[in-house]
C-alpha positions in Angstrom: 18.4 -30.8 27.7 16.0 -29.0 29.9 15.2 -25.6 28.5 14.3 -22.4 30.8 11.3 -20.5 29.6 9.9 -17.5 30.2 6.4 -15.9 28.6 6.9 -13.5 26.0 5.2 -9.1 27.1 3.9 -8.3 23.7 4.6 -4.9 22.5 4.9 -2.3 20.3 7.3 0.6 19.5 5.9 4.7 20.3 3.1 3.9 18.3 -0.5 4.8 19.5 -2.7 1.3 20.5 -5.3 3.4 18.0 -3.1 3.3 14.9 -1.6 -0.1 16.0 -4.8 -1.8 16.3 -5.8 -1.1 12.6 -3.7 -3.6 11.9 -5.0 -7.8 11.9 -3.7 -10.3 13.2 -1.1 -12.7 10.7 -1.8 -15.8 9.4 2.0 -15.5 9.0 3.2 -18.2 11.9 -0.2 -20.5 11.0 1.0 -20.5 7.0 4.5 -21.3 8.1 3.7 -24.4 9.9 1.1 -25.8 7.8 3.7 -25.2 4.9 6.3 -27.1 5.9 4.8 -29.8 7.9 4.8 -28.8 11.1 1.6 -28.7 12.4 1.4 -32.8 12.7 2.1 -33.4 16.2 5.6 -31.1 16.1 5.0 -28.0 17.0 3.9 -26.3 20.4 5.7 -22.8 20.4 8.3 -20.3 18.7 11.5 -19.8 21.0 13.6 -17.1 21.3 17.0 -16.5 22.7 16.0 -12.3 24.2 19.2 -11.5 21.1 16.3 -12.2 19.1 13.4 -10.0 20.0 12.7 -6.1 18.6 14.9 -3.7 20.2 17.3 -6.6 21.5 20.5 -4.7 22.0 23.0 -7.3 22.0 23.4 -10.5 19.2 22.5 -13.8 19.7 25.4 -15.7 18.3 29.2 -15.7 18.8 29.9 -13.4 21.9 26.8 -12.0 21.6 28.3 -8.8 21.3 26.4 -5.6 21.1 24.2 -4.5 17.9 25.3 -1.1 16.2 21.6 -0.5 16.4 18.7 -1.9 18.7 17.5 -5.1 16.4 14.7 -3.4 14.0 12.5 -6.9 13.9 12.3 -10.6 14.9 14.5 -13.4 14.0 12.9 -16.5 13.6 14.2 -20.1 13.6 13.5 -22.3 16.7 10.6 -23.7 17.8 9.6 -26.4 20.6 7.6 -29.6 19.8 5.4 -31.3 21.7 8.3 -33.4 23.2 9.9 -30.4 24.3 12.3 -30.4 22.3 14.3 -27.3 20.5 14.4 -27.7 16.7 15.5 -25.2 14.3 14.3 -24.4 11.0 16.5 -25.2 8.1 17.6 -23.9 4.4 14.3 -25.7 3.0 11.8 -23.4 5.0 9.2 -22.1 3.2 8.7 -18.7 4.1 4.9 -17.3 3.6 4.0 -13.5 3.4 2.3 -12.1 6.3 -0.6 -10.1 4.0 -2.1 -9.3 0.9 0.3 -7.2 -0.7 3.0 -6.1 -3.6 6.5 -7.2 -3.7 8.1 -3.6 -4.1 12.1 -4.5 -4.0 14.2 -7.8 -3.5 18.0 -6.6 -2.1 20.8 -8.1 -0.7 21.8 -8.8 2.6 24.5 -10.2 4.5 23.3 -13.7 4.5 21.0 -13.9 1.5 18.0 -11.6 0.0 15.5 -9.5 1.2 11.8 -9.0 0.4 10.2 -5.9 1.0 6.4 -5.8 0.9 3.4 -3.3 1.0 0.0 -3.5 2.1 -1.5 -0.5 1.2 -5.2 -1.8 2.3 -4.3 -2.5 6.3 -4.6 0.8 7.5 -8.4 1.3 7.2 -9.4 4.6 8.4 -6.3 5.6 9.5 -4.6 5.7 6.2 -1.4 4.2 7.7 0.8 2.6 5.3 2.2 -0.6 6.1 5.4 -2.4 5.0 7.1 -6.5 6.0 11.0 -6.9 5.3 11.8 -10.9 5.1 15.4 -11.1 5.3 18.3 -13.7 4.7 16.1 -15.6 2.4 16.3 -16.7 -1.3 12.9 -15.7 -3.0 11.2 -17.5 -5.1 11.8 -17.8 -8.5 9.9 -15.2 -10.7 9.6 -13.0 -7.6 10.3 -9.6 -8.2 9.1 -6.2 -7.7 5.5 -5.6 -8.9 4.3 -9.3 -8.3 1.1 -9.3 -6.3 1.0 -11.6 -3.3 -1.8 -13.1 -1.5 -1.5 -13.4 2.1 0.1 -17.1 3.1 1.7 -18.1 0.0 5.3 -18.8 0.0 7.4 -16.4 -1.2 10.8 -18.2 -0.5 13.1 -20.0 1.2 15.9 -19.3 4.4 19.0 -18.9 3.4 22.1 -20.9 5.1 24.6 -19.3 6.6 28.1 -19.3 5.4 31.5 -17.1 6.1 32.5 -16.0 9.9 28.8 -16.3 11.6 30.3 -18.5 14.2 27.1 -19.8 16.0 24.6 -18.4 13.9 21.6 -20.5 12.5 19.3 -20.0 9.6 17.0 -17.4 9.9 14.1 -15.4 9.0 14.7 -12.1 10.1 10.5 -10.5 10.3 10.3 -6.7 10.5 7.3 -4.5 10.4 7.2 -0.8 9.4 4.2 1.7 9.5 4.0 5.2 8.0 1.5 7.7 7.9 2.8 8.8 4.1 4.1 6.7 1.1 7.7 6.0 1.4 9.7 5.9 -1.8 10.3 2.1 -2.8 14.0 3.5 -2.8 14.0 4.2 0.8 12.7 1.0 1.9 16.4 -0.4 2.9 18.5 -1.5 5.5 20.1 1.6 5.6 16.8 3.7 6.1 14.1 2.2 7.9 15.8 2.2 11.5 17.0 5.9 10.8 13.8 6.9 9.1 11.5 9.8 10.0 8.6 8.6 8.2 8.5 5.1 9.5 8.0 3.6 12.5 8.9 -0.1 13.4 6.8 -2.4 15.3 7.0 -5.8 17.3 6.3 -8.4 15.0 5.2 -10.8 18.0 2.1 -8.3 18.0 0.7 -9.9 15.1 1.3 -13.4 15.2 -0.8 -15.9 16.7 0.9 -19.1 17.9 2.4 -19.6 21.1 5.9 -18.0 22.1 8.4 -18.1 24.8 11.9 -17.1 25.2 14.9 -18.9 26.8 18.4 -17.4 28.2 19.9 -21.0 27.7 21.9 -22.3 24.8 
């Protein structure tokens, strides 16, 4: 099946390129592939269906009927090898975290679990305080808030996808939060963090460094 790209315009939400820049680069996407095996001869780029990008206002299954909310982060889960073909991640993904950091809550979503991270050393001078959201995964067991991470080492598997998701493929769903204050651990939900005063959501494409390109086809 030939397979439409186009190149990916990184950037990032209302947030000044001064504060945004205090920020590295992730080993995140590099971890990921060397992981689970990837990196022998199968992988050339991520791809994304534009459902799946920050700020996308529709889904990318089903209908692809409209979000209740512009989409707070990046869903991962297809990728093009050097035979340009479109593979997919699966349930056995090992899913790495982007930083240095602390686990700092583990809820539940609607396809699986969700870890919540924070780096509390990647805002240099700035003082910004900076927190990654993994959802629809199933951690790793022992994981739970308090356990200090190192930046790259898997923290747990994708989740499958089970009930009425008609069309829908396992996932990572990648978000990115920054705040000039600490935000209680309480806060850091779902519920909050698209709402929230305090905390201001970034691209996650900014800080990855492989490759990426989105598709309109199916």
């Amino acid at each position: 099946m030939a397979v439409a790209f186009h190149d990916v315009i990184n950037r990032s939400k209302d947030l000044a390129m001064d504060e945004f820049t205090t920020l590295p680069r992730s080993g995140f996407s590099d971890c990921l592939i060397r992981e689970n095996g990837l990196g022998r001869g199968q992988f050339e780029r991520w791809l994304f269906y534009p459902g799946m990008l920050f700020e996308a206002e529709s889904e990318w299954w089903g209908d692809q009927a409209a979000r209740n909310r512009p989409h707070e982060g990046l869903d991962i889960c297809l990728y093009q090898n050097r035979r340009n073909q479109v593979c997919t991640l699966d349930e056995n993904t090992k899913i790495p975290a982007m930083y240095d950091g602390v686990v700092v809550g583990v809820i539940k979503d609607f396809l699986g679990q969700t870890i919540v991270m924070e780096h509390r050393d990647l805002g240099g001078e700035s003082g910004l305080h900076c927190y990654t959201f993994f959802g629809h995964t199933r951690p790793a067991e022992g994981l739970a808030a308090g356990r200090s991470v190192t930046g790259g080492e898997p923290i747990a598997l994708l989740s499958g996808v089970r009930g009425s998701k008609r069309g829908m493929l396992p996932h990572l769903h990648l978000s990115v939060s920054l705040a000039s204050i600490a935000v209680p651990y309480d806060r850091l939900h779902w519920r909050h963090i698209s709402t929230s005063s305090a905390l201001t959501l970034i691209d996650p494409l900014q800080l990855l460094t492989q490759p990426v390109a989105v598709t309109d086809e199916a």
